[in-house]
C-alpha positions in Angstrom: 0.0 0.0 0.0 1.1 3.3 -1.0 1.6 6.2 1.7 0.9 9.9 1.1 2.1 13.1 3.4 -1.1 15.0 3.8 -1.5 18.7 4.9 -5.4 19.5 6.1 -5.9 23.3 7.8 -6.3 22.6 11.2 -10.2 23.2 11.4 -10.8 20.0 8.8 -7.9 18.2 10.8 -10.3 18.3 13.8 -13.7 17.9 12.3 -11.9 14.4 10.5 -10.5 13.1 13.8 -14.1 13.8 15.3 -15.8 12.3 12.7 -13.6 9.6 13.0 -13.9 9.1 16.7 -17.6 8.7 15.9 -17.9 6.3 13.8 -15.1 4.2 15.6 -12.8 4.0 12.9 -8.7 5.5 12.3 -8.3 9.0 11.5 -6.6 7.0 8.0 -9.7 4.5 7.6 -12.1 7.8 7.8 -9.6 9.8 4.9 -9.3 6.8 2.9 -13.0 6.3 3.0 -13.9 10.2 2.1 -11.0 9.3 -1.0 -12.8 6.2 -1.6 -16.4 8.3 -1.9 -14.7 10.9 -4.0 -13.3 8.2 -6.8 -16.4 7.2 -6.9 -18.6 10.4 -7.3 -16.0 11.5 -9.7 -15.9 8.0 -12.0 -20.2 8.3 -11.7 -20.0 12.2 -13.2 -17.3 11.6 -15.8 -19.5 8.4 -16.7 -23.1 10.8 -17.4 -20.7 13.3 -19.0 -19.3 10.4 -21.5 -22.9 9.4 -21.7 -24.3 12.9 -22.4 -21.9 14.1 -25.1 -22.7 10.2 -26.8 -26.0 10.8 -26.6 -26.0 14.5 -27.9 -23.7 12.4 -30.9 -26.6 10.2 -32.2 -29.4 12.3 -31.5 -30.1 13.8 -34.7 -30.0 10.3 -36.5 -32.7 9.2 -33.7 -34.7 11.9 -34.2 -34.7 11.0 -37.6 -35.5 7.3 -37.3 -38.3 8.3 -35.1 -39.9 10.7 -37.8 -39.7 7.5 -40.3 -41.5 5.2 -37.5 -44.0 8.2 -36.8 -44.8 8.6 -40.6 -45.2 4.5 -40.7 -47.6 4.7 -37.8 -49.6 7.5 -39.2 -50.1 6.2 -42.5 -49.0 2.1 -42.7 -49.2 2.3 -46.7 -47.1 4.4 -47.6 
């Protein structure tokens, strides 16, 4: 496992180690947890992001094969 040197302002310093104390955990286990929350907030946003700008890629050709379904629907003939 890798280390880091962290420096926190003294007012997060204290809120963590209280925090900490709560839940019964290491001052390290509640950090690494809070990094552990962040990847994955950060993996979930750049996902809808990637997801967004694919979408915004194919919409015109869906709206288009949606007009050509509509037009079937409305007149099943043609």
């Amino acid at each position: 496992m890798g280390a880091i040197s962290l420096k926190l302002p003294d007012d997060l310093l204290e809120m963590s180690k209280r925090c900490a104390e709560a839940l019964r955990i290491s001052r390290a286990a509640y950090i690494r947890r809070a990094v552990e929350r962040m990847n994955r907030q950060t993996r979930a946003q750049l996902r809808a992001k990637r997801l967004a700008e694919a979408s915004r890629k194919v919409r015109k050709e869906s709206m288009r094969v949606n007009a050509e379904f509509a037009a079937i629907e409305r007149d099943p003939d043609a």
